[in-house]
C-alpha positions as CSV (number, residue, x, y, z in Angstrom):
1,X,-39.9,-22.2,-9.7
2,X,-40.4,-21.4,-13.5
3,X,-38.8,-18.8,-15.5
4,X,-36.1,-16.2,-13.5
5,X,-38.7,-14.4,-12.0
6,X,-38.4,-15.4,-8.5
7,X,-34.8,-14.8,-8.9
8,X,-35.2,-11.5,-10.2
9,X,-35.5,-9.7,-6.5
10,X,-32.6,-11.6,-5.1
11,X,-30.2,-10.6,-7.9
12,X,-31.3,-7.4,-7.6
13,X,-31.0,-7.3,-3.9
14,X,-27.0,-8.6,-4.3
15,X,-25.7,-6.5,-7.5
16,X,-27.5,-3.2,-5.6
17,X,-26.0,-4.4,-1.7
18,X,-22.6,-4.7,-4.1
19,X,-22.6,-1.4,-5.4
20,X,-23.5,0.2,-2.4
21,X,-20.7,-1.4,-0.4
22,X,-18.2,-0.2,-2.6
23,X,-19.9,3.1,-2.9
24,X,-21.1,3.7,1.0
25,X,-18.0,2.2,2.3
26,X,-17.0,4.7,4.6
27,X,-20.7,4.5,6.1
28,X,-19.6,0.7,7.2
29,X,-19.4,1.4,11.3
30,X,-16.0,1.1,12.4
31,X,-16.8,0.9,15.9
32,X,-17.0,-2.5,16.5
33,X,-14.1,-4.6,15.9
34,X,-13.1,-2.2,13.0
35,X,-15.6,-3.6,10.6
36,X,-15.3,-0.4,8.0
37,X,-11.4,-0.9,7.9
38,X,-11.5,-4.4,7.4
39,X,-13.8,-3.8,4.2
40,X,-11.8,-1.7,2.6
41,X,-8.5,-3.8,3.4
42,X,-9.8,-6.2,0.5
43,X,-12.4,-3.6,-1.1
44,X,-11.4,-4.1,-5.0
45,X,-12.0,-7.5,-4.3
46,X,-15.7,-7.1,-3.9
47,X,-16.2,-6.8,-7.7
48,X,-15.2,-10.7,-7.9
49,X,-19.3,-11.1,-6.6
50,X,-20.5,-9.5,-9.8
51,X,-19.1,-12.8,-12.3
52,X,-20.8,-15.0,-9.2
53,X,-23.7,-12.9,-10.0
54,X,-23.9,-12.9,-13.7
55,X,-23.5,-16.5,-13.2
56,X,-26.3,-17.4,-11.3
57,X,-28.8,-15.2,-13.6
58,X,-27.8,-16.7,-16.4
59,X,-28.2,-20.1,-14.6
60,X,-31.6,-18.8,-13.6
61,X,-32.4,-17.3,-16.5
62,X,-33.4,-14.1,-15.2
63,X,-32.8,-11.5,-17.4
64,X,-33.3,-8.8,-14.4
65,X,-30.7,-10.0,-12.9
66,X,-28.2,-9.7,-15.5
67,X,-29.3,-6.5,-15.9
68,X,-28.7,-5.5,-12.6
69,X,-25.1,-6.5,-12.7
70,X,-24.4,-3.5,-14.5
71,X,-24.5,-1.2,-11.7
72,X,-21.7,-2.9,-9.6
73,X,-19.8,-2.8,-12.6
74,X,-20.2,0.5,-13.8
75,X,-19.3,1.5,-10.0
76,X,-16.6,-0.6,-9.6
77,X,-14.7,0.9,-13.2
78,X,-15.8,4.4,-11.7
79,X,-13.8,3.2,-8.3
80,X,-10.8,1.1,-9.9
81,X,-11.3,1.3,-13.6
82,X,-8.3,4.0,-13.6
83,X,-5.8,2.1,-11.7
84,X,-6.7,-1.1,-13.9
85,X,-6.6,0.6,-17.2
86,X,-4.5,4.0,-17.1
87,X,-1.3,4.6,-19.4
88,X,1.1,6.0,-17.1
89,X,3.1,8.6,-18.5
90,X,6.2,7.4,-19.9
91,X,8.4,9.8,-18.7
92,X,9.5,10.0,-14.9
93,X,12.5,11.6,-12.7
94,X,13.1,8.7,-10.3
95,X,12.6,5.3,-9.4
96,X,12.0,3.2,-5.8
97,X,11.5,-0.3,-4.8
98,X,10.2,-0.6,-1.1
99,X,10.0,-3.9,0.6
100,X,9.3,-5.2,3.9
101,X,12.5,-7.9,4.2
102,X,10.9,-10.0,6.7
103,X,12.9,-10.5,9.7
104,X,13.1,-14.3,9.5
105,X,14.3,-14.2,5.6
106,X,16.2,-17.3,5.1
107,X,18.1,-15.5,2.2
108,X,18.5,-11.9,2.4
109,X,21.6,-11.8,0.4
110,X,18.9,-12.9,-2.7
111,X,16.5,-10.5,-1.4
112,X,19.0,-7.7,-1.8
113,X,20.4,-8.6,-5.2
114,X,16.9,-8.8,-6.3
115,X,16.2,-4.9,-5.0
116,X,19.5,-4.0,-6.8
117,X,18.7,-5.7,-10.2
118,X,15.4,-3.1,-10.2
119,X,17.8,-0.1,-11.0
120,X,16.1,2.1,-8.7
121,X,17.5,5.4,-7.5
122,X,16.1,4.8,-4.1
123,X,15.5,1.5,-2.1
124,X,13.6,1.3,1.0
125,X,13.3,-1.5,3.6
126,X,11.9,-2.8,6.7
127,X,12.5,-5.4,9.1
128,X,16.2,-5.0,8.7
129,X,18.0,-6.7,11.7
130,X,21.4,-6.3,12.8
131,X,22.5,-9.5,11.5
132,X,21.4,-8.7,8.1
133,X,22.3,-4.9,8.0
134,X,26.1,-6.1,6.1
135,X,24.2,-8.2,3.7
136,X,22.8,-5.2,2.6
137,X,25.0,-3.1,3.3
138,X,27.5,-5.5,0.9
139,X,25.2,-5.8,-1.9
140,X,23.6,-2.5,-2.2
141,X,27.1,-0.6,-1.3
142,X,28.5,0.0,-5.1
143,X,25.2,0.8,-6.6
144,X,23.7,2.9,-4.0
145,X,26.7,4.3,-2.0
146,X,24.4,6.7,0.4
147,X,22.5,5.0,3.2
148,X,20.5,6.1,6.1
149,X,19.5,3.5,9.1
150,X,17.2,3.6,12.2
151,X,16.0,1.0,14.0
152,X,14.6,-1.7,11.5
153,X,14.1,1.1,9.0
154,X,16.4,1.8,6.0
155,X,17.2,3.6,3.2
156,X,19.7,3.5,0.5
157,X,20.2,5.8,-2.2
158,X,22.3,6.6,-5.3
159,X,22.4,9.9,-4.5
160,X,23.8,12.1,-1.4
161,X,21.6,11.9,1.5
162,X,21.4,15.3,4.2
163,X,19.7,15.8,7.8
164,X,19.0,11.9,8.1
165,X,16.9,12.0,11.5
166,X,14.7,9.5,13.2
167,X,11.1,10.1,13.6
168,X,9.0,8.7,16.6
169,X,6.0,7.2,15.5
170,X,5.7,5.1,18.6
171,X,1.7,4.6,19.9
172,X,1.5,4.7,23.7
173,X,2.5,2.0,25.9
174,X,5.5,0.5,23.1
175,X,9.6,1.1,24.3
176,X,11.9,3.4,23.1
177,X,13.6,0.4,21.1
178,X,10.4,0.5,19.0
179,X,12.1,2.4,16.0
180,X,10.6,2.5,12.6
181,X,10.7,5.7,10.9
182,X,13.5,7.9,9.6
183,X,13.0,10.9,7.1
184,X,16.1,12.3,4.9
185,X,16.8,15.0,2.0
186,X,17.7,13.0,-1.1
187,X,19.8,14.9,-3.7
188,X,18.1,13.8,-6.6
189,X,18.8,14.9,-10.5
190,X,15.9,16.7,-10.5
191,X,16.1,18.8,-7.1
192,X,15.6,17.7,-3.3
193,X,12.9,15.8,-2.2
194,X,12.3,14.5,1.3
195,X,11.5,11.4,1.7
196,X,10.6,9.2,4.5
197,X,10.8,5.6,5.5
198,X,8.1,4.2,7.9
199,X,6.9,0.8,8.9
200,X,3.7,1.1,10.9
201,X,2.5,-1.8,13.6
202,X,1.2,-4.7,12.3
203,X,-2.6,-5.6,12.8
204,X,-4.1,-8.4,13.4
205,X,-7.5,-10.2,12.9
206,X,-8.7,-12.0,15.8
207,X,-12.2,-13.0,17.6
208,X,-13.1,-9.4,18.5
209,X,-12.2,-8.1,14.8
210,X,-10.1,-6.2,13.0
211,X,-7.2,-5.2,15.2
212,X,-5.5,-2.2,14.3
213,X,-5.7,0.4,16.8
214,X,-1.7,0.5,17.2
215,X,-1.8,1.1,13.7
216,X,-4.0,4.0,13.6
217,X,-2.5,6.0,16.2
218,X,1.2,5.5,14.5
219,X,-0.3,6.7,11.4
220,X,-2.0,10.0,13.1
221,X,1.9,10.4,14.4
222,X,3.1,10.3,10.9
223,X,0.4,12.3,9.2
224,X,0.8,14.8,12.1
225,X,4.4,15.1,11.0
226,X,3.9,15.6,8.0
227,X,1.4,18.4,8.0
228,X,4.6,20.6,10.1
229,X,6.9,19.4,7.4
230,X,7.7,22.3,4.8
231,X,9.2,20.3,2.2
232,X,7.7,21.0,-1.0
233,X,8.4,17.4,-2.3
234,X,7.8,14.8,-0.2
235,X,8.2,10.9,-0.1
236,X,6.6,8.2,2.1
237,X,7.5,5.0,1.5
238,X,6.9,2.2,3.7
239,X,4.8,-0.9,5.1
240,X,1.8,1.1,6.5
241,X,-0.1,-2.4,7.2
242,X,-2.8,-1.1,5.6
243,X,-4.7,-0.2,2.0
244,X,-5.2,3.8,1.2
245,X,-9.1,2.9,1.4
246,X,-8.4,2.2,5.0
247,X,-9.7,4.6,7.0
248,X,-7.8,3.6,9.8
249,X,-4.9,5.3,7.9
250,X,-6.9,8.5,7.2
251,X,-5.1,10.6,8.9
252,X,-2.0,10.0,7.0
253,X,-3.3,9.0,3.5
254,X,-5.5,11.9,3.6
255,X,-2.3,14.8,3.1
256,X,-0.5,12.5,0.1
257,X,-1.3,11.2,-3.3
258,X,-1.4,7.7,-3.7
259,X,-0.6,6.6,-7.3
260,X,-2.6,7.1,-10.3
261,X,-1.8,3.7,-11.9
262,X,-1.1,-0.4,-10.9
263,X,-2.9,-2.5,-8.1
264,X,0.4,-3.8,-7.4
265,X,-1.1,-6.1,-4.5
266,X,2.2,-7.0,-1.9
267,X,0.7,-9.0,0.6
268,X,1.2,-11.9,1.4
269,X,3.5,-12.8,-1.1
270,X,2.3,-16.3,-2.1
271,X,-1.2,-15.1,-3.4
272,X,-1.0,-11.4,-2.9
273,X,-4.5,-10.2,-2.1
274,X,-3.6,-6.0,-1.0
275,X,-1.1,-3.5,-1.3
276,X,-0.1,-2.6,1.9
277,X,3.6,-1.4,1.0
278,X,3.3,1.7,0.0
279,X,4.1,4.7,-2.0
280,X,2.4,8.3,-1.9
281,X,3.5,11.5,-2.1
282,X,3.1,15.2,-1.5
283,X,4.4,17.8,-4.4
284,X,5.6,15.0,-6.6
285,X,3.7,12.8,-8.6
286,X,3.8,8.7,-8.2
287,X,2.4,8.2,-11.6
288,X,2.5,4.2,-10.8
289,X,3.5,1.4,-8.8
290,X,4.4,-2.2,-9.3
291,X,4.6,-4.9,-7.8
292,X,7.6,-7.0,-8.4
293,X,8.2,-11.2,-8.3
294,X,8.7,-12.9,-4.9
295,X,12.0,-12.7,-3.0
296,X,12.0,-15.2,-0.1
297,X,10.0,-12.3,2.2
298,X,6.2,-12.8,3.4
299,X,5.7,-9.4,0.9
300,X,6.4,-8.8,-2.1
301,X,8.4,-5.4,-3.2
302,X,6.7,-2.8,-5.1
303,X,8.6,-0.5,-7.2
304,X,7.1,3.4,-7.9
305,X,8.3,5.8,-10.4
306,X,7.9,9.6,-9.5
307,X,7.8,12.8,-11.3
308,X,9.2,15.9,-10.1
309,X,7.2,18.9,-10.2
């Protein structure tokens, strides 16, 4: 083969099928072992074909080609470009870290120094155990003197906490000792704002595909609660297993704001490849997120800063 010419269709082919997976996402049919949701778990990370692209063309010297690479570029800055390149505003009201724990940390007392040492107003967790509740409960207790527990769930806060409640997000067919969601009114500096702390079931990718179906009916429970919620500013904060491109969490992600600014990728913590800690809201503004250095948990925590409206 001579020249890039026989190349040229090919390259085409892939920096067009590119843009047009990022773009036509949603189009990706879900109905069979959740192929849509399991795209746009990882969907940023399709712009790491266009470099493999560019590559090969110029390998191939097919000018076409690198021509072509444009368009999955210029989508993927129209898509991303904002939470990659955004100034967040400096100013902001209030601060919180979330983190999922893990359950089998080997050295929660570290993990919850390292949530202190962040200064936030408000620090959520999951996958707190009874055993490691006092750790906690130790550490965080001077800095953030208001907590609120339920289940694995928890909340502490350096301001007064009122009507702390649990919230049953539990899909069909899981016990009643399935708890993992709590909502409370947080007296912040800058007026009330209810905030809720959530952890929804974990999915899992398997033979038959993605498999998330727990998931998804925990997060129609949750956004289902929130639409009948009339707080005017409102928190979620949590582990929702899942990316806000994930359809699966639709239901939810579709009545909050996710932030304006950061990737802040959480999961896993070794190589973290998605954010699926998360923190969105409705009436305030998350104008970024974080994420933060490893603390002996399979996530890492991601820390949001919020501005009052």
């Amino acid at each position: 083969m001579r020249g890039g010419r026989p190349w040229d269709a090919w390259l085409l082919g892939g920096a067009v099928g590119v843009a047009g997976l990022l773009t036509l996402h949603s189009a990706v049919p879900n109905g069979v072992g959740r192929l849509g949701s399991l795209l746009e778990t990882f969907l940023p990370w399709l712009g790491v074909a266009v470099p493999l692209l560019a590559c090969l063309a110029v390998l191939k010297r097919s000018v076409a080609g690198l021509l072509a690479c444009l368009v999955p570029v210029a989508v993927w800055l129209w898509m991303f470009g904002g939470l990659w390149f955004s100034s967040p505003p400096e100013s902001y009201d209030l601060t919180v870290v979330q983190h999922n724990v893990a359950d089998d940390n080997a050295d929660p007392a570290r993990t919850a120094r390292a949530l202190r040492a962040t200064r936030a107003g408000l620090v959520a967790v999951q996958e707190l155990t009874p055993a490691r509740r006092p750790v906690f409960e130790d550490v965080l207790g001077t800095s953030h003197p208001h907590r609120a527990v339920h289940g694995t769930v928890g909340l502490w806060s350096a301001w007064p906490l009122a009507d702390v409640r649990p919230v049953d997000i539990r899909p069909e067919g899981f016990p009643e000792s399935w708890r993992r969601a709590l909502r409370t009114t947080v007296a912040a500096p800058g007026g009330e704002v209810a905030v809720y702390v959530v952890h929804l079931p974990s999915v899992r990718l398997g033979p038959t595909g993605f498999a998330s179906a727990a998931r998804d009916e925990s997060a129609a429970l949750l956004g289902a609660r929130i639409a009948d919620d009339p707080a005017g500013r409102l928190l979620v904060v949590g582990d929702l297993n899942g990316t806000v491109q994930d359809r699966g969490l639709g239901p939810l992600t579709s009545r909050l704001d996710a932030p304006a600014s950061g990737f802040a990728f959480s999961w896993p913590a070794a190589v973290p490849v998605a954010r699926i800690d998360q923190v969105l809201g409705r009436g305030v503004e998350v104008t970024e997120v974080s994420a933060l250095d490893a603390t002996g948990s399979d996530h890492r925590p991601v820390l949001g800063r919020v501005l009052l409206r």
